[in-house]
ChimeraX commands (.cxc) that place a marker at each C-alpha (Angstrom):
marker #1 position 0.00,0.00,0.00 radius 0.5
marker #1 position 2.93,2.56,1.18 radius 0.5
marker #1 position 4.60,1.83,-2.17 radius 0.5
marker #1 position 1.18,2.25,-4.25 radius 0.5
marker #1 position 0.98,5.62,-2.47 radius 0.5
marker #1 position 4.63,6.45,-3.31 radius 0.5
marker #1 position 4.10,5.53,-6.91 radius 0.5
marker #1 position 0.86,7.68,-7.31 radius 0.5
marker #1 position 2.58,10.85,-5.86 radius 0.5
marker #1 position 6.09,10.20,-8.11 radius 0.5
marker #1 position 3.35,10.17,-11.29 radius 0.5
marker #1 position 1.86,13.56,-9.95 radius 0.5
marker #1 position 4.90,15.68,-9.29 radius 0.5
marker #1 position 6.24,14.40,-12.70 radius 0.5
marker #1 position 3.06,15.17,-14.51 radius 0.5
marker #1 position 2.89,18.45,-13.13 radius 0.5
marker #1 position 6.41,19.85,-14.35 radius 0.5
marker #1 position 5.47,18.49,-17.90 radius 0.5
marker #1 position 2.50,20.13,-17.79 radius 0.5
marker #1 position 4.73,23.63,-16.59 radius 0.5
marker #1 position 7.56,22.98,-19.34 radius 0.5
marker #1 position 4.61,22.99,-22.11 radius 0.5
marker #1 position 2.68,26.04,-20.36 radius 0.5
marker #1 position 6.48,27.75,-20.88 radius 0.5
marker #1 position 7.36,26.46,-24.14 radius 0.5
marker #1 position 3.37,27.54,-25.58 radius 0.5
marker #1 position 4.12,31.00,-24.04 radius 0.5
marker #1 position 7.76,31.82,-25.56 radius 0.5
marker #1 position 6.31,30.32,-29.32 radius 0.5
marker #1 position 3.99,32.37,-28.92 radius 0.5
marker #1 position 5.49,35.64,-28.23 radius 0.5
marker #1 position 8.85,35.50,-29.44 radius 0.5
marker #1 position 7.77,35.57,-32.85 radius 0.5
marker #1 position 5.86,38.70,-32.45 radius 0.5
marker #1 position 8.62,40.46,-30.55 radius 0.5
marker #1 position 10.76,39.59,-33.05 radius 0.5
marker #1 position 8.83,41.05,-36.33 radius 0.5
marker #1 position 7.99,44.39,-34.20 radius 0.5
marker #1 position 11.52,44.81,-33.76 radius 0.5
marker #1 position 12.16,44.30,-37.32 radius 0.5
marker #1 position 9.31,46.80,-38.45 radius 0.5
marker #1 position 10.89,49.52,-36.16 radius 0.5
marker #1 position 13.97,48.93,-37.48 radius 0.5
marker #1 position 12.92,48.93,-40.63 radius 0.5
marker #1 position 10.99,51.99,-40.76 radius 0.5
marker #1 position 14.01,54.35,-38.70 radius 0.5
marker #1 position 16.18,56.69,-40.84 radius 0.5
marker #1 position 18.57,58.30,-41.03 radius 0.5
marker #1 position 20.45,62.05,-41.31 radius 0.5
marker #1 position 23.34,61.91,-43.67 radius 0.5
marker #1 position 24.28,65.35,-44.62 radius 0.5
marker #1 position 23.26,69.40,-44.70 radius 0.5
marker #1 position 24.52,71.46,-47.53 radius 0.5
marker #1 position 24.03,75.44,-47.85 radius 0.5
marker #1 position 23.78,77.05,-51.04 radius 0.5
marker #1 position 23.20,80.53,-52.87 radius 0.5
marker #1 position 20.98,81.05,-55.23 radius 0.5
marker #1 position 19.67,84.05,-57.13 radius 0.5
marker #1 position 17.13,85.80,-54.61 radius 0.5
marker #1 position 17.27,83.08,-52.42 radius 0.5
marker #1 position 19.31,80.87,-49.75 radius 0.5
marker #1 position 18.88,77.17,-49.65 radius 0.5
marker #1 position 19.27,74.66,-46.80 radius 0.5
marker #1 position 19.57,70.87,-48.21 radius 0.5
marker #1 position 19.26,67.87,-45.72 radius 0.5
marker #1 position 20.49,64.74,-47.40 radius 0.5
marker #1 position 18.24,61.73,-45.63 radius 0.5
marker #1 position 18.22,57.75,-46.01 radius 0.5
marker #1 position 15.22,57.37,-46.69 radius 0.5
marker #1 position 11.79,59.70,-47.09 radius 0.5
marker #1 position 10.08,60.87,-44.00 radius 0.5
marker #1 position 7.38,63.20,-43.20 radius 0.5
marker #1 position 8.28,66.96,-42.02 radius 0.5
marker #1 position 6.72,69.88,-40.88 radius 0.5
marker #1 position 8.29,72.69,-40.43 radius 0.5
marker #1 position 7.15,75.84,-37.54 radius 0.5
marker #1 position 8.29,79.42,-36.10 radius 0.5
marker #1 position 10.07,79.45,-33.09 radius 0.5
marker #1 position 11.02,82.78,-31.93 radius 0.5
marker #1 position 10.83,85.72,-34.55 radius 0.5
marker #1 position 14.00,84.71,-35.90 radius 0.5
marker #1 position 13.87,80.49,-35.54 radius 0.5
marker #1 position 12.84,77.94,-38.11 radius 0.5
marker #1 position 12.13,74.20,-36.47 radius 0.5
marker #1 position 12.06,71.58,-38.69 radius 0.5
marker #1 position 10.97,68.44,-37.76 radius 0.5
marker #1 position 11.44,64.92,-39.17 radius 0.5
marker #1 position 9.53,61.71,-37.98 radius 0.5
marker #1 position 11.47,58.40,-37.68 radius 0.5
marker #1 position 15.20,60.23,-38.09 radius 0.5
marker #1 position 18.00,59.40,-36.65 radius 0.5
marker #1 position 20.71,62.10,-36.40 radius 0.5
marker #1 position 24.78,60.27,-36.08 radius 0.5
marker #1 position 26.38,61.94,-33.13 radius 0.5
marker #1 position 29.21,63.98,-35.40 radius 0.5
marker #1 position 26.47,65.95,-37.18 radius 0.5
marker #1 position 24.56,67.02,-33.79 radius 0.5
marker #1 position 26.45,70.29,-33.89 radius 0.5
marker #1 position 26.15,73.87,-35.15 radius 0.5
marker #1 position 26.82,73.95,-38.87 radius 0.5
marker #1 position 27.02,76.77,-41.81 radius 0.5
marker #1 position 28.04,79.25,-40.14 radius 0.5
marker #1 position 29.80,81.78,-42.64 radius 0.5
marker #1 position 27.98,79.93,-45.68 radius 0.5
marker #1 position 25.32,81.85,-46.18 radius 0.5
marker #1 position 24.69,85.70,-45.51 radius 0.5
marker #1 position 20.69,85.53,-43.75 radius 0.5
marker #1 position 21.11,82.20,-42.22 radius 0.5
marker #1 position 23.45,82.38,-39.06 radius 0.5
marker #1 position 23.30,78.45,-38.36 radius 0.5
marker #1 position 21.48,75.65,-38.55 radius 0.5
marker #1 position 21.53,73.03,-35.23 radius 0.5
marker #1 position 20.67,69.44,-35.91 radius 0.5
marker #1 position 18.68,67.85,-32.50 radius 0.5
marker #1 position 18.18,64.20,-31.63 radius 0.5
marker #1 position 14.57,64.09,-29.60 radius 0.5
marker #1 position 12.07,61.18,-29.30 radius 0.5
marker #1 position 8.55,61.67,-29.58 radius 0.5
marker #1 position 6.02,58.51,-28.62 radius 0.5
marker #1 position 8.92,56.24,-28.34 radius 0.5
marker #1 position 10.09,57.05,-31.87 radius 0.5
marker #1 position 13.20,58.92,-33.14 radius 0.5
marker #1 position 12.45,62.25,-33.99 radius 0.5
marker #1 position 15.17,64.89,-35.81 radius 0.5
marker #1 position 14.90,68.67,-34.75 radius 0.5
marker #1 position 16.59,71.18,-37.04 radius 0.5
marker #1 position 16.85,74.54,-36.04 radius 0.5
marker #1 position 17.86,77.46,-38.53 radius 0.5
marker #1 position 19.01,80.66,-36.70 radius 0.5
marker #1 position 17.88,83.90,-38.92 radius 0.5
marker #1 position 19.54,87.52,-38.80 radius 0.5
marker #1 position 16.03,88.48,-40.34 radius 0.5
marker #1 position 12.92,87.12,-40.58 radius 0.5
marker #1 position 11.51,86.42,-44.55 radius 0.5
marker #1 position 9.69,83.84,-46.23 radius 0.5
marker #1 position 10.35,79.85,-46.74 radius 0.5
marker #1 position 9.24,76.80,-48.13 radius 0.5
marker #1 position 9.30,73.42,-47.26 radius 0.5
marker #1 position 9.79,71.00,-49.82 radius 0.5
marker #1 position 10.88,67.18,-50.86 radius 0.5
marker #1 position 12.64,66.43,-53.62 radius 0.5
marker #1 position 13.33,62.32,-53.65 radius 0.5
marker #1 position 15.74,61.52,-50.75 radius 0.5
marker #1 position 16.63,65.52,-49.97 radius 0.5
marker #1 position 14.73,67.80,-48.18 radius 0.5
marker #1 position 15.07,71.43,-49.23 radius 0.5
marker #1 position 14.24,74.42,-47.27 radius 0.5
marker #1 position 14.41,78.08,-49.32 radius 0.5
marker #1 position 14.80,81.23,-47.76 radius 0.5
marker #1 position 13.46,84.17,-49.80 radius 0.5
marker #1 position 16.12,86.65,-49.35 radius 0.5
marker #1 position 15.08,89.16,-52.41 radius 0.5
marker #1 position 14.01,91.38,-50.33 radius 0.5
marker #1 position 16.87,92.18,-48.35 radius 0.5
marker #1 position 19.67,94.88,-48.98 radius 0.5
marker #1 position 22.56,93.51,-50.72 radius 0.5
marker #1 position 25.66,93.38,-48.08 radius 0.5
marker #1 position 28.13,96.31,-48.60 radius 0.5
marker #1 position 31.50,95.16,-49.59 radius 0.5
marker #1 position 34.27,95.67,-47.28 radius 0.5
marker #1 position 36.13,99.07,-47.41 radius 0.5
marker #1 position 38.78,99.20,-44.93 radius 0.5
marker #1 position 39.31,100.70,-41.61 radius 0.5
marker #1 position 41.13,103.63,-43.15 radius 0.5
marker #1 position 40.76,105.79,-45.97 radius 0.5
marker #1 position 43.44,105.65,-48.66 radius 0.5
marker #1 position 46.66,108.31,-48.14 radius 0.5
marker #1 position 46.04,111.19,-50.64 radius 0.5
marker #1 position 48.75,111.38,-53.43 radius 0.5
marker #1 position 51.85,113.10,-53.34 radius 0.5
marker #1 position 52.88,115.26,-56.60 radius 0.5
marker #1 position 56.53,116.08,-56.50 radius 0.5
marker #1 position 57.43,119.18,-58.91 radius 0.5
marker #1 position 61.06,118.48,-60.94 radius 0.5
marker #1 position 63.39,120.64,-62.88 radius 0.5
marker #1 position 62.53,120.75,-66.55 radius 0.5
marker #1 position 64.97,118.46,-68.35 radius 0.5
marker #1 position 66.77,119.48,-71.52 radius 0.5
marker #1 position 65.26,118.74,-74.41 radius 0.5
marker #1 position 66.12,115.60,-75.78 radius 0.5
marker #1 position 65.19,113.33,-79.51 radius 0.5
marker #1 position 61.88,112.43,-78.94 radius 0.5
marker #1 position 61.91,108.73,-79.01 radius 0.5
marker #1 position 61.53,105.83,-81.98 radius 0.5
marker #1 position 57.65,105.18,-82.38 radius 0.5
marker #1 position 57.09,101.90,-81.89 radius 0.5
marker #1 position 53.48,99.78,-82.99 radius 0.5
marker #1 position 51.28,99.85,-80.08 radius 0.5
marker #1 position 51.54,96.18,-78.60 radius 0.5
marker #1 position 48.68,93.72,-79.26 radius 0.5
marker #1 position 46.28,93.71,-76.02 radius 0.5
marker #1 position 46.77,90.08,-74.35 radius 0.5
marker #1 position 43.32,87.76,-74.97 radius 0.5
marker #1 position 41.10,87.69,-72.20 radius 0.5
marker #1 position 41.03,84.32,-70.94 radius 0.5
marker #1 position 37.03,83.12,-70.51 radius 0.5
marker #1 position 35.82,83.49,-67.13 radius 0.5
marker #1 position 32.88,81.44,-65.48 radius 0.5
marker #1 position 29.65,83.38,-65.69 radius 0.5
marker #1 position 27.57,80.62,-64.12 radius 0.5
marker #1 position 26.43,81.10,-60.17 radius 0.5
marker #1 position 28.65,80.24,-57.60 radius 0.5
marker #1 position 27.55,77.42,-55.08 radius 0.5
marker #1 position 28.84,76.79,-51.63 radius 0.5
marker #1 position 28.35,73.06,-50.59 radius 0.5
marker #1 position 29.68,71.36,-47.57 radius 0.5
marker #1 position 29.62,67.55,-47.39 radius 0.5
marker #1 position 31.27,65.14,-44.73 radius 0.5
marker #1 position 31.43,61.48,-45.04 radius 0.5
marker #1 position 28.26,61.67,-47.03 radius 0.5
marker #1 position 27.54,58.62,-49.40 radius 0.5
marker #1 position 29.00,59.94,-52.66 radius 0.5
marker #1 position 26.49,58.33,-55.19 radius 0.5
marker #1 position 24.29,61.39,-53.39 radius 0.5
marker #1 position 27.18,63.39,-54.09 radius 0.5
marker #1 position 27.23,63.14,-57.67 radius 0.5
marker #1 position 23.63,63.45,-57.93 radius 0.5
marker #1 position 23.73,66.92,-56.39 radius 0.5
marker #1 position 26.59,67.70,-58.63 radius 0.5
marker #1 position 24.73,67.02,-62.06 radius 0.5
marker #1 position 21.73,68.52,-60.61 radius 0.5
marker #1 position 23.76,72.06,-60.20 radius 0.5
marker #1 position 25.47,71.72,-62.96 radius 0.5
marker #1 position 23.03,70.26,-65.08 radius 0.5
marker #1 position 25.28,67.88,-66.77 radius 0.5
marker #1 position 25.08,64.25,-66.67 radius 0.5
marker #1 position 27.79,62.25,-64.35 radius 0.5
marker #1 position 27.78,58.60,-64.89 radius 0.5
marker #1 position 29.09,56.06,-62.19 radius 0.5
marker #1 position 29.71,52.80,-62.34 radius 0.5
marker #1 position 28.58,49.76,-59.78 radius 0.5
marker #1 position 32.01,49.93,-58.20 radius 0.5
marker #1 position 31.80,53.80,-57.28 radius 0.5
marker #1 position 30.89,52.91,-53.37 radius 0.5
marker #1 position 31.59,54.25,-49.93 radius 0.5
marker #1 position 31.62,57.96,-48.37 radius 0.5
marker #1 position 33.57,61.20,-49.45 radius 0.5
marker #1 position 34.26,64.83,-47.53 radius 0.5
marker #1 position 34.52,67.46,-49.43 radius 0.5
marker #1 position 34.03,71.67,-49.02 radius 0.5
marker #1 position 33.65,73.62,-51.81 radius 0.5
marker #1 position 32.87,77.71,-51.08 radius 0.5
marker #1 position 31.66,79.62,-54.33 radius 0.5
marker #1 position 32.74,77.71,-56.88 radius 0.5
marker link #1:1,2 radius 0.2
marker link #1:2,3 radius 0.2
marker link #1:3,4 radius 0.2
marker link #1:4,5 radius 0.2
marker link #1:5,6 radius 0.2
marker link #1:6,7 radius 0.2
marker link #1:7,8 radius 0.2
marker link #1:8,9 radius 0.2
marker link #1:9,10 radius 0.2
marker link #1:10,11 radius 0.2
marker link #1:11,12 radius 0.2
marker link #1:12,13 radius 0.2
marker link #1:13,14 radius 0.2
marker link #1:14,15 radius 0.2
marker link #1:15,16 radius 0.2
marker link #1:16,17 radius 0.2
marker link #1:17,18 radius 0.2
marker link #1:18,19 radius 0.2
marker link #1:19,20 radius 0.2
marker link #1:20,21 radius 0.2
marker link #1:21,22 radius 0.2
marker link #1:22,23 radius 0.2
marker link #1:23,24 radius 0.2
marker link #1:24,25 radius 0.2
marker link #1:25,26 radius 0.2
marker link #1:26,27 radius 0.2
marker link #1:27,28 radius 0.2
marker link #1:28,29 radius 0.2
marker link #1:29,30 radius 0.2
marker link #1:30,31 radius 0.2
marker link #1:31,32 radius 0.2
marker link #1:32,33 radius 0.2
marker link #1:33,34 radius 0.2
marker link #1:34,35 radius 0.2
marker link #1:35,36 radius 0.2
marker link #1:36,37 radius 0.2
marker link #1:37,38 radius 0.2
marker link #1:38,39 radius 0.2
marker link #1:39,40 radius 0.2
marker link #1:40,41 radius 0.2
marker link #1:41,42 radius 0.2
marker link #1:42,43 radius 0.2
marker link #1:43,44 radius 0.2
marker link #1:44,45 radius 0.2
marker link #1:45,46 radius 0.2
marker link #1:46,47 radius 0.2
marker link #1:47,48 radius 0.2
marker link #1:48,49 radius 0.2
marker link #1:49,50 radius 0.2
marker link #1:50,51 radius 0.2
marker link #1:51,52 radius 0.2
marker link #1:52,53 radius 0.2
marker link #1:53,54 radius 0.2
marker link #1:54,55 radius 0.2
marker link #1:55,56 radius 0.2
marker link #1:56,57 radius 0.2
marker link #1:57,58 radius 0.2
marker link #1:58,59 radius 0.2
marker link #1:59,60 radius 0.2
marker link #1:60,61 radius 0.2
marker link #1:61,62 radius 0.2
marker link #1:62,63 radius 0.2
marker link #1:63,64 radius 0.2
marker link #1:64,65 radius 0.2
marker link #1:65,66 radius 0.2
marker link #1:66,67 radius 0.2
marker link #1:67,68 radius 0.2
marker link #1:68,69 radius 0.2
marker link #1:69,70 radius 0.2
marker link #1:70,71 radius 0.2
marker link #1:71,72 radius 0.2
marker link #1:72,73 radius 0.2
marker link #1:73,74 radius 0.2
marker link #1:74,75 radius 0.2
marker link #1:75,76 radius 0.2
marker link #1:76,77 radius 0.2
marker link #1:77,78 radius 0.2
marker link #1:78,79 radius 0.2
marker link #1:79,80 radius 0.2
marker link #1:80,81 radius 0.2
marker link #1:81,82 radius 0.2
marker link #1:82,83 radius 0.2
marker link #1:83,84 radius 0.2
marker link #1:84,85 radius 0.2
marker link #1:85,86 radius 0.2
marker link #1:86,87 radius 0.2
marker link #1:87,88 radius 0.2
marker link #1:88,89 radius 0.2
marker link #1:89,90 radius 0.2
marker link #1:90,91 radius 0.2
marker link #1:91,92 radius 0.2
marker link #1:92,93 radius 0.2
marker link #1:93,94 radius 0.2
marker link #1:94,95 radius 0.2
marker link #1:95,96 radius 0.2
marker link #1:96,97 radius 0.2
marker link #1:97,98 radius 0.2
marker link #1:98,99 radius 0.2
marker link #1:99,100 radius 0.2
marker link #1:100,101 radius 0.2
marker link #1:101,102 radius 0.2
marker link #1:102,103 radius 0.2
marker link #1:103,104 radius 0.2
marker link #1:104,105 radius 0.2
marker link #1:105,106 radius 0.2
marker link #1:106,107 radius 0.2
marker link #1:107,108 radius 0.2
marker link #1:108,109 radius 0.2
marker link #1:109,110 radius 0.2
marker link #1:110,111 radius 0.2
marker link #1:111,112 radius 0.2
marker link #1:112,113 radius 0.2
marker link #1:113,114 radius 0.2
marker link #1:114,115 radius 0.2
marker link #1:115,116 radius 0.2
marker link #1:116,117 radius 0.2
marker link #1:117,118 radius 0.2
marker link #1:118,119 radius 0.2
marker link #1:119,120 radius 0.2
marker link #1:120,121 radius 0.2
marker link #1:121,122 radius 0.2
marker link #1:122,123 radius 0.2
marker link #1:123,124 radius 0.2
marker link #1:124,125 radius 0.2
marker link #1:125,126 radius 0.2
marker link #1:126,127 radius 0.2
marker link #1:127,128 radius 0.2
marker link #1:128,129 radius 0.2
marker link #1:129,130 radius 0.2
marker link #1:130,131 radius 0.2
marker link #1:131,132 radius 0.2
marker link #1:132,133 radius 0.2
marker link #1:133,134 radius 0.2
marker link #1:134,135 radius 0.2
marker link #1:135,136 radius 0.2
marker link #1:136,137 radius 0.2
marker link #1:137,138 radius 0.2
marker link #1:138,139 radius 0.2
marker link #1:139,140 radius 0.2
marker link #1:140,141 radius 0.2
marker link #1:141,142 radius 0.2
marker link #1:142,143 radius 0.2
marker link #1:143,144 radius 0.2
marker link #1:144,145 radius 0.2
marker link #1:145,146 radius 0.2
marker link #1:146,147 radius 0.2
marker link #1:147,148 radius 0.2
marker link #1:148,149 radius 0.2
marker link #1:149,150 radius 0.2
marker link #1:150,151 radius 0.2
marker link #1:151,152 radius 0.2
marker link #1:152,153 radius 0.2
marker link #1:153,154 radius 0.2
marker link #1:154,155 radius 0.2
marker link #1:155,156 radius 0.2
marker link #1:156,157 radius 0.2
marker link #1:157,158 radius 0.2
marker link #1:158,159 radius 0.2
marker link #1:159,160 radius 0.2
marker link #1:160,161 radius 0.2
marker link #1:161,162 radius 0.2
marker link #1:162,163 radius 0.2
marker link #1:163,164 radius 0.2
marker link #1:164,165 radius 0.2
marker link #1:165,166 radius 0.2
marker link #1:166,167 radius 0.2
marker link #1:167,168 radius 0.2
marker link #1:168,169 radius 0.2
marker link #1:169,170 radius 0.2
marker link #1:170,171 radius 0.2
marker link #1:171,172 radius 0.2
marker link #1:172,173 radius 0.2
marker link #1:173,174 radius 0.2
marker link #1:174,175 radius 0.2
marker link #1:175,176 radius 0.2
marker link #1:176,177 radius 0.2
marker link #1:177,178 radius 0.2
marker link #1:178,179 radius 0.2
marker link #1:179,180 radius 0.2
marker link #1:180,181 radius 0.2
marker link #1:181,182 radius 0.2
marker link #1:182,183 radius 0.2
marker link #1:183,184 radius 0.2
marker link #1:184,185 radius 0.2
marker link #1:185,186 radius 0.2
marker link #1:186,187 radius 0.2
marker link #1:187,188 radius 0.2
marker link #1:188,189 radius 0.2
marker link #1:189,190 radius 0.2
marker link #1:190,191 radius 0.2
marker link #1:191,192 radius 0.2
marker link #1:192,193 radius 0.2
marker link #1:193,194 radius 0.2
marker link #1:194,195 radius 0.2
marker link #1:195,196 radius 0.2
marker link #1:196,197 radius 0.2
marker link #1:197,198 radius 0.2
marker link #1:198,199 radius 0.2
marker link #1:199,200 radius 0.2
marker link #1:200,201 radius 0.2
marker link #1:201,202 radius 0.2
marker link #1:202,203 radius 0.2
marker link #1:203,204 radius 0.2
marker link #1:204,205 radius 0.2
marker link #1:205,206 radius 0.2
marker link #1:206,207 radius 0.2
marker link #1:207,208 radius 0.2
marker link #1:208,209 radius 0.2
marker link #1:209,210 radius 0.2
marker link #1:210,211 radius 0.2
marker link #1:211,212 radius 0.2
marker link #1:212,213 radius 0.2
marker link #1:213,214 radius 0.2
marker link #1:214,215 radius 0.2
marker link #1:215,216 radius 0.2
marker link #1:216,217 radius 0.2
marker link #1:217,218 radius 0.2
marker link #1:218,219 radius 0.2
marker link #1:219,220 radius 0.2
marker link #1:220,221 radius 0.2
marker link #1:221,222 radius 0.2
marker link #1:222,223 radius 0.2
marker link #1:223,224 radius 0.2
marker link #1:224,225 radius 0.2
marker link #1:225,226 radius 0.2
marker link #1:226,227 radius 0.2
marker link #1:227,228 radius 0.2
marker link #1:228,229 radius 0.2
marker link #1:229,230 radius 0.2
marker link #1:230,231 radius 0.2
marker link #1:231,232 radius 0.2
marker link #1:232,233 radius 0.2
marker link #1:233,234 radius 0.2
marker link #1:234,235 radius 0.2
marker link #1:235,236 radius 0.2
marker link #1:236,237 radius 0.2
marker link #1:237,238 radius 0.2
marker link #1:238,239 radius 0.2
marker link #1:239,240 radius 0.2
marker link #1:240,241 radius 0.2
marker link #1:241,242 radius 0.2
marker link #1:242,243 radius 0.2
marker link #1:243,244 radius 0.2
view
C-alpha cells in the first residue's frame, strides 16, 4: 500500500512539471515571434540624417538635408528669428549634432541638428538661426529635403572698405629736363586675350562622409550635366567647396 501511495505521488509531481515545461514552451512560441517582427518593423521603418549642404541662389538661400530614406516633415516658427524643422522616424549620427554653416550663407546664421524622441520614436529637430525674418518653403525632392529662404528682399551686403581711408597722393614738382630726340615710335603692342571666365552662379556646398552616389547626384543637378558612375563607385567622401 505505502509503495502504491509512493508511486501515485512520483506520477503527480512528474506530470505536473510536464504540464509547466509545455505552459512555458506555448508562451515563448507564442510571443517570441511577435517580438521579433515588431523589432524588425521599427527597425525597418528608422532613418537616417546623412548630410546638410548650404547654397546661394539668385534671390534666395537654400538649406539641403540629405536623408536615407523619405520621412514626413513639418516645419514651424520658433522665436521671430527660428525655423524648427521636424522629421519623424530620423536618426541624427552623433558627429552631425552640432552647429553647422556658419559663414555659408549671408541671412542664415546656423542651422543646429537635434536628436529628440517623440512617442517612443526617433524624432530629428533642425533649427535654422535667422539675422532676419523672410519667407520659406518646405519642400521634398526624392531623398533631400530642401528648405528656401526668400532673401530678395533684403539689402545687398556692402563690400568691405577698410578701416582707413586711402593716403592722398603726393605730386613732387622736378626741374625741366633738356630737351632731348623724342623717341623711336614703336606699334602699339597687341592687347593680351582675355582668358574666358565662369559666368555661371557660384555654389557653396559642404559635405562630410556623405555617401558619394548622393554626391554626384547633387553635382549634375547644379550643374546640369550628366555624371555617370559605375557599380564599383561605393563608400563615403568629404569634401568643401565655397563659391565655386
Amino acid at each position: 500500500m505505502k509503495i502504491y501511495r509512493s508511486l501515485m505521488e512520483i506520477l503527480i509531481i512528474v506530470g505536473f512539471f510536464i504540464w509547466i515545461g509545455s505552459a512555458g514552451a506555448v508562451q515563448i512560441a507564442s510571443t517570441d515571434p511577435v517580438a521579433a517582427e515588431t523589432t524588425k518593423v521599427k527597425e525597418a521603418d528608422v532613418g537616417y540624417l546623412e548630410n546638410i549642404t548650404f547654397e546661394k541662389l539668385k534671390g534666395k538661400e537654400r538649406v539641403v538635408l540629405m536623408l536615407s530614406r523619405q520621412s514626413g516633415a513639418t516645419a514651424e516658427d520658433q522665436g521671430e528669428k527660428t525655423i524648427a524643422v521636424k522629421i519623424e522616424n530620423l536618426f541624427i549620427p552623433q558627429d552631425l549634432r552640432r552647429a553647422m554653416g556658419e559663414g555659408s550663407l549671408d541671412n542664415l546664421i546656423r542651422v543646429v541638428p537635434a536628436q529628440r524622441t517623440e512617442g517612443g520614436r526617433p524624432q530629428a529637430l533642425i533649427g535654422m538661426e535667422l539675422n532676419r525674418r523672410v519667407p520659406y518653403s518646405v519642400r521634398q525632392d526624392g531623398h533631400r529635403l530642401i528648405i528656401d529662404f526668400n532673401v530678395a528682399s533684403l539689402p545687398a551686403k556692402p563690400a568691405g572698405t577698410g578701416d582707413k581711408p586711402a593716403p592722398p597722393e603726393q605730386v613732387q614738382v622736378k626741374a625741366a629736363a633738356p630737351a632731348q630726340k623724342p623717341p623711336e615710335q614703336k606699334p602699339p603692342a597687341q592687347p593680351n586675350a582675355v582668358p574666358p571666365s565662369y559666368a555661371g552662379r557660384l555654389v557653396t556646398l559642404d559635405f562630410q562622409d556623405a555617401a558619394i552616389k548622393s554626391v554626384l547626384q547633387l553635382l549634375a543637378e547644379e550643374s546640369g550635366k550628366n555624371i555617370v558612375s559605375g557599380a564599383d563607385v561605393t563608400g563615403n567622401i568629404t569634401v568643401s567647396m565655397k563659391k565655386v
